[in-house]
FIKEDREN-348098 format. One line per 3 residues: number of its first residue (from 1); for each residue x, y, z of C-alpha. Coordinates in Angstrom, 2 decimals, decimal comma. Layout:
REM FIKEDREN-348098
NUM) X:Y:Z  ...
***
This chain:
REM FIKEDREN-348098
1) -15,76:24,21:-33,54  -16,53:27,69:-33,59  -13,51:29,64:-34,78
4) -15,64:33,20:-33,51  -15,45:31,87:-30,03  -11,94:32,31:-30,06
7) -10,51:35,82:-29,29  -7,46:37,35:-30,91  -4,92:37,37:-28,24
10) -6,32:33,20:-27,63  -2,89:31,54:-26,82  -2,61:29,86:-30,71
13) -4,19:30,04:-33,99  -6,56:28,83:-35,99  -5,37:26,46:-38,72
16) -6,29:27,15:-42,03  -8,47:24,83:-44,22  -10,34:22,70:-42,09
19) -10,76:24,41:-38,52  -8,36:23,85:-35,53  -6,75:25,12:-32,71
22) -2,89:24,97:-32,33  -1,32:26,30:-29,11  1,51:28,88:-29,74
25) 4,30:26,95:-27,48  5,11:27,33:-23,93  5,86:29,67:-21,35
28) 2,72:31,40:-22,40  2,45:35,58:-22,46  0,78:35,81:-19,10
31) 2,41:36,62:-15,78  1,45:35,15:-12,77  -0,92:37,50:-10,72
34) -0,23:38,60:-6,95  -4,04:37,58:-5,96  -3,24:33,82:-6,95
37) 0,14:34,14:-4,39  -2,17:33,35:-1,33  -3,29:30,12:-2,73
40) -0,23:29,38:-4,07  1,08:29,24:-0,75  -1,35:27,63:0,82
43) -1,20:24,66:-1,88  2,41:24,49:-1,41  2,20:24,35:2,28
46) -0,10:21,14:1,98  2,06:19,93:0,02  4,53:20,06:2,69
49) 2,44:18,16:5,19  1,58:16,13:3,01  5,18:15,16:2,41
52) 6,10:15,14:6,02  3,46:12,80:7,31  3,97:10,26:4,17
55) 7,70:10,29:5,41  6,84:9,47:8,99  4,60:6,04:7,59
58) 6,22:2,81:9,20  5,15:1,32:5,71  4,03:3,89:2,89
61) 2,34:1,26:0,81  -0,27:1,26:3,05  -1,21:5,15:1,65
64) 0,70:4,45:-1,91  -1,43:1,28:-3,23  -4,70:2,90:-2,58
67) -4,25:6,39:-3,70  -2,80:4,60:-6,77  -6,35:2,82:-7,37
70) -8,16:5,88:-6,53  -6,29:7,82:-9,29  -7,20:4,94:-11,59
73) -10,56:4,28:-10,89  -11,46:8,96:-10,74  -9,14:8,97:-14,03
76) -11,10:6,36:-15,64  -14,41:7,97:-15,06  -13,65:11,11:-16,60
79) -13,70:9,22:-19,53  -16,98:7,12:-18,75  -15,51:4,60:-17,12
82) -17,08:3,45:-13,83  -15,90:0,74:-11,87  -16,24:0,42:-8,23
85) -13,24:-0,11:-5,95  -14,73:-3,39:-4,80  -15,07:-4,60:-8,32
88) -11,28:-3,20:-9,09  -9,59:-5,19:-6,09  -11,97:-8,69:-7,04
91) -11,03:-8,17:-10,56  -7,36:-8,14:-9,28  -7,62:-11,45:-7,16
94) -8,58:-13,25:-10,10  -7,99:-11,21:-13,47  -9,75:-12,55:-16,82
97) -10,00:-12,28:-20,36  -13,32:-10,53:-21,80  -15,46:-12,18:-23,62
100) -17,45:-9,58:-25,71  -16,90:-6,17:-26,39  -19,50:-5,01:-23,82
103) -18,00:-7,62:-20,78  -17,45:-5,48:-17,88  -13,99:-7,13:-18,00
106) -12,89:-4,51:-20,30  -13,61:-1,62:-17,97  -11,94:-3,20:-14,97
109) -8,91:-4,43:-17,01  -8,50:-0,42:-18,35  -8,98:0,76:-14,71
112) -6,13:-2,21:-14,24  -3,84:-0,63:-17,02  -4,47:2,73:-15,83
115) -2,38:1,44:-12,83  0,15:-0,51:-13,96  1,22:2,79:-16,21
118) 0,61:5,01:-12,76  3,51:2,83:-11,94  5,78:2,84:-15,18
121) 5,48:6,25:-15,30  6,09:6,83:-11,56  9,18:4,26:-11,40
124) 11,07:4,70:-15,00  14,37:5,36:-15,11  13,10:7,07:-18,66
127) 13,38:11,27:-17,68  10,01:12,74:-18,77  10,23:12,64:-22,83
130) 7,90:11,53:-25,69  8,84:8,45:-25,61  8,05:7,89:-22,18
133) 4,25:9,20:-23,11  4,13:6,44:-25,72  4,90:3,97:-23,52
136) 2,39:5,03:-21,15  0,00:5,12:-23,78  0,75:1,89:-25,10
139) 0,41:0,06:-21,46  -2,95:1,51:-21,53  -4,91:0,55:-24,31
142) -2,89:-3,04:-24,14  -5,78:-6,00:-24,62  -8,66:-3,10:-24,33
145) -10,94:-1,04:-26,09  -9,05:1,03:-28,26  -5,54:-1,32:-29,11
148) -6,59:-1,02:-32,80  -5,96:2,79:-32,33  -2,65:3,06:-32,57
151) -1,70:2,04:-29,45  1,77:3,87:-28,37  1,83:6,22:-31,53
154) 1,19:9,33:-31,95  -1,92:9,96:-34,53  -2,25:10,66:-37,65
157) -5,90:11,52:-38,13  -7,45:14,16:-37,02  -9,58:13,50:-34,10
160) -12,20:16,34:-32,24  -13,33:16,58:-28,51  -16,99:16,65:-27,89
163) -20,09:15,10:-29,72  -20,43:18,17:-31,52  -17,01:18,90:-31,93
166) -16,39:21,71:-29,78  -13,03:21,80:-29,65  -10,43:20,35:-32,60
169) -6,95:19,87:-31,54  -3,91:20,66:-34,20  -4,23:18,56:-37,53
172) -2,18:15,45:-37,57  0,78:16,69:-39,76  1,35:19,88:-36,90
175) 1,39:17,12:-34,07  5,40:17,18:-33,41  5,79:20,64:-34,32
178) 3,47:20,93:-30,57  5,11:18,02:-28,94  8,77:19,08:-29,57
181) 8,57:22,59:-27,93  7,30:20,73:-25,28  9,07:18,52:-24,69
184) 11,67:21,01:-24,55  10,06:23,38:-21,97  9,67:20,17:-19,93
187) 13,30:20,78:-19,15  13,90:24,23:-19,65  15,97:26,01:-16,45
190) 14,79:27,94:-15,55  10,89:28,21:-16,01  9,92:31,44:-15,37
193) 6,43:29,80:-13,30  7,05:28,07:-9,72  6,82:23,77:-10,40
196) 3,48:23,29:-9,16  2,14:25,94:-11,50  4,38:24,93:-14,27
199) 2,76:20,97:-13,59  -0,63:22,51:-14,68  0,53:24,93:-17,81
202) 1,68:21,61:-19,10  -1,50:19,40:-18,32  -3,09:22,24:-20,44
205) -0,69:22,19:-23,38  -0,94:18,49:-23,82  -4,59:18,40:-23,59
208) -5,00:20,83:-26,20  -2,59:19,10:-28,21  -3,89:15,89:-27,89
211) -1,50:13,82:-29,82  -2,66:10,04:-29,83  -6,13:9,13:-31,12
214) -7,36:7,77:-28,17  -6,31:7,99:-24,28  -5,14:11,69:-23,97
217) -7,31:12,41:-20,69  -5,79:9,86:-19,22  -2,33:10,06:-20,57
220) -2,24:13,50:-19,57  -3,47:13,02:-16,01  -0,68:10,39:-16,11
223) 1,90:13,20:-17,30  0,47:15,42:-14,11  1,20:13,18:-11,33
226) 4,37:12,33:-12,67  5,46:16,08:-13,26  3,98:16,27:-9,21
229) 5,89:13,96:-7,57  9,37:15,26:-9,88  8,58:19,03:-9,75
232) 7,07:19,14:-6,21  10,02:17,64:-3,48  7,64:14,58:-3,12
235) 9,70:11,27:-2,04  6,32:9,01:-3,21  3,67:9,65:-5,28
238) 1,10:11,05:-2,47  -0,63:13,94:-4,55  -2,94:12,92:-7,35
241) -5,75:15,43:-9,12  -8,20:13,02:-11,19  -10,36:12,94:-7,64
244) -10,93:16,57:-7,64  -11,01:17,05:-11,12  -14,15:14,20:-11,59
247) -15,54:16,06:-8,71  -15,92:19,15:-10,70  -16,10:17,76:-14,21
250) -17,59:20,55:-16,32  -15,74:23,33:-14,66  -12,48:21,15:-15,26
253) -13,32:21,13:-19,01  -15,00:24,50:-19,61  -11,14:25,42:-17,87
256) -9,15:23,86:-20,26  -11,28:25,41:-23,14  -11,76:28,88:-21,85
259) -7,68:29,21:-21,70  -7,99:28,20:-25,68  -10,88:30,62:-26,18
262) -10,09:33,50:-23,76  -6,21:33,35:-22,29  -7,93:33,06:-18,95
265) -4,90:31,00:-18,14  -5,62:33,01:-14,22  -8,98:30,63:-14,11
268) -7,19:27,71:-15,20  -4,32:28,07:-12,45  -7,02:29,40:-9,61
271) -9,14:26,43:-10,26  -5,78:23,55:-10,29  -4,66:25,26:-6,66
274) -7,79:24,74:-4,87  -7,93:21,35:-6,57  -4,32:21,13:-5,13
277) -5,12:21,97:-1,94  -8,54:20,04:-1,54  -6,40:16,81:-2,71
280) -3,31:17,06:-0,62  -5,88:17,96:2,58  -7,95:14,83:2,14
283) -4,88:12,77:1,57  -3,14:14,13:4,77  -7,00:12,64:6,14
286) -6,62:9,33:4,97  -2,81:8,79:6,27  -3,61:9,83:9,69
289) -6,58:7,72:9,80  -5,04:4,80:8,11  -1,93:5,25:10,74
292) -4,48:5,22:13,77  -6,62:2,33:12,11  -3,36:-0,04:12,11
295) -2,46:1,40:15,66  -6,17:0,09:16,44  -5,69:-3,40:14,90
298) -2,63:-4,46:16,22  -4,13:-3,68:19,61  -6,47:-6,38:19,09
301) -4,45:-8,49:17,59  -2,77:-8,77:21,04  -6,33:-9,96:22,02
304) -6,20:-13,35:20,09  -2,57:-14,37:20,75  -0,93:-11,84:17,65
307) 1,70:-13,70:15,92  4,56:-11,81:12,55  2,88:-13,60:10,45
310) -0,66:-12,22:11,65  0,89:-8,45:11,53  2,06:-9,00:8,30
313) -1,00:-10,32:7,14  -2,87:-7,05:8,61  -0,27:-4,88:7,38
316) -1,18:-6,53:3,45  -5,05:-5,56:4,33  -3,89:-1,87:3,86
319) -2,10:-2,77:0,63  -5,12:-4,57:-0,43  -8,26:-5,14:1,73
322) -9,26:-8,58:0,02  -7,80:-11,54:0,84  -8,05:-15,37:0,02
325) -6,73:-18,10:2,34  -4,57:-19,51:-0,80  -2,71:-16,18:-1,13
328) -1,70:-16,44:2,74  -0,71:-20,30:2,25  1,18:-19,14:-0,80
331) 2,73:-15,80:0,20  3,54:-17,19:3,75  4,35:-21,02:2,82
334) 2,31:-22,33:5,43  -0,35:-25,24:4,99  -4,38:-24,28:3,55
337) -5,75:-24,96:7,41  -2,66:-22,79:9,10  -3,99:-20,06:6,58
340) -7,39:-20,64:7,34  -6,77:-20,37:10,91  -5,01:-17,39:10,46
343) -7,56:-15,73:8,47  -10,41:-17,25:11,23  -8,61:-15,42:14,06
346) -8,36:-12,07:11,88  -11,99:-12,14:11,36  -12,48:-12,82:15,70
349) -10,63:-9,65:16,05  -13,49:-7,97:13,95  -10,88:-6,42:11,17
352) -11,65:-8,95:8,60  -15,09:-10,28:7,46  -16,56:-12,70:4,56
355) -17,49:-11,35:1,35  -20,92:-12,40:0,87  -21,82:-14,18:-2,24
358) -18,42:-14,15:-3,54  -16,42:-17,62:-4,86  -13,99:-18,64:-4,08
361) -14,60:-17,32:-0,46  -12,97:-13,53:0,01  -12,31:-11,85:2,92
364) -11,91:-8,33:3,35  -11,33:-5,11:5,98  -14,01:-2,91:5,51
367) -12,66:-0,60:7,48  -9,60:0,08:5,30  -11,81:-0,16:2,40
370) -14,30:2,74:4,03  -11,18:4,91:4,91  -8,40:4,29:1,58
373) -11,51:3,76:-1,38  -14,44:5,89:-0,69  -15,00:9,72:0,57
376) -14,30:10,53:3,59  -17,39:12,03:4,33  -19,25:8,72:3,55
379) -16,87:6,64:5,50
***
């Protein structure tokens, strides 16, 4: 790390003997400037919407589930790991053990983890605090690459970001003397920022203190859309950022280290808010054409003698669009050829189709899969 790259009003210091950053605590000295207001707004106007239509959803798991996955799956990839939706939801039906250390198991089964502590974290009845962040952490790296890292612990080495180390976070022995401030701003009233801004001060802070020695991108993208859904008036958990912040990967990191190097805590906030806004637009896009895709399908359901049980079976498509007949003999307690038949009428009504080359046989909506998994200008 190059300690000249860092100016003298940088929001820290450098640490003396071996070189590294350490973030002076939150609020920072910077006031919020009246050109950001306008986006501001606008971001918290989405937001809004965004709110409004996920209240008006007959079932909200039918948005929830896959904006969950997408979080994982963008999150996961910022830290080069890429696993397809398709190969996420398969991996799901029938989950396994890896068998060697380069098994794509392990990347689908961190994807996996990424989810199930999107869902801790989003359902604990622990208030934001350290010790929620070490559970999260711990739910991550749990039968992955990485549990021999000190899996839910805060580290002890010192670790660096980049293959040639361009940034260094605090040394190991200042790690709590970063955390505790924060954790203390987390509930400070009142912050002098608005929430939404306040969400992404904090993203920053825990990046740059990166406190465990592996899993901090993704731990702290966990700690955002938690602080979203508390800080924001959200009822669910409808605005994630790891989408638009994969989408612009080197800006999103050159961000986070030009606030370090240059205060330009202004770029870091401009850049969040259109992120905000871009994310909370395309998932207003998704609801409204998941809403009018189940609208469409229970129209033709009424075209081969629609049934409750064949609703609810179309209604678990936008949950999760793969299916097996054994999970609608066993969810439904009905008989393997009542399932079948089930699933044979589905696929009549052109909503679900066979997987192709897949065993057991899978079935799956591809048009929930187009609209909930992949961009919406591709679908």
């Amino acid at each position: 790390m190059d300690a000249k790259s860092f100016i003298e009003n940088s929001p820290g210091a450098i640490h003396e003997g071996r070189i590294a950053f350490v973030p002076d605590p939150l609020p920072p000295r910077w006031e919020f400037p009246p050109t950001l207001w306008p986006l501001l707004a606008e971001a918290k106007q989405q937001i809004g919407i965004l709110e409004g239509i996920g209240r008006t959803l007959p079932n909200p798991a039918i948005l929830l589930r896959p904006l969950a996955d997408r979080e994982s799956l963008k999150s996961s990839s910022l830290e080069g790991t890429y696993v397809t939706s398709k190969e996420l939801l398969l991996f799901e039906l029938a989950p396994r053990t890896a068998r060697s250390e380069n098994d794509p198991a392990n990347d689908r089964r961190e994807v996996l983890n990424y989810r199930k502590a999107l869902e801790h974290g989003t359902t604990s009845a622990l208030p934001l605090s350290l010790r929620l962040l070490k559970e999260l952490h711990g739910i991550l790296l749990k039968g992955v690459r990485g549990r021999d890292r000190s899996p839910g612990e805060f580290r002890r080495v010192q670790v660096a970001i980049g293959r040639s180390e361009k940034f260094i976070p605090p040394p190991p022995e200042r790690v709590m003397e970063c955390l505790d401030p924060l954790e203390r701003y987390w509930h400070a009233v009142p912050s002098p920022y608005d929430p939404l801004v306040d969400c992404f001060l904090i993203h920053y802070q825990f990046e740059t203190i990166h406190p465990f020695v592996d899993g901090n991108g993704r731990v702290g993208r966990l700690l955002l859309a938690i602080m979203l859904l508390e800080r924001c008036g959200l009822s669910k958990p409808w605005l994630y950022m790891s989408e638009f912040f994969e989408r612009n990967r080197d800006e999103y990191f050159q961000r986070l280290f030009d606030v370090s190097t240059k205060a330009d805590w202004s770029g870091w906030i401009a850049f969040c808010l259109r992120g905000t806004v871009e994310q909370a637009k395309d998932t207003i896009q998704r609801c409204e054409r998941l809403r009018s895709l189940r609208d469409k399908f229970m129209e033709k359901l009424q075209d081969v003698g629609g049934s409750v049980r064949l609703g609810s079976i179309v209604d678990r498509m936008f949950y999760s669009p793969f299916i097996r007949v054994a999970e609608i003999q066993k969810e439904h307690g009905i008989t393997y050829p009542t399932a079948s038949a089930d699933i044979q009428r589905l696929v009549k009504a052109g909503i679900l189709q066979a997987l192709p080359n897949v065993r057991p046989k899978t079935f799956y909506c591809p048009d929930v899969l187009n609209v909930a998994y992949d961009r919406l200008d591709e679908s």
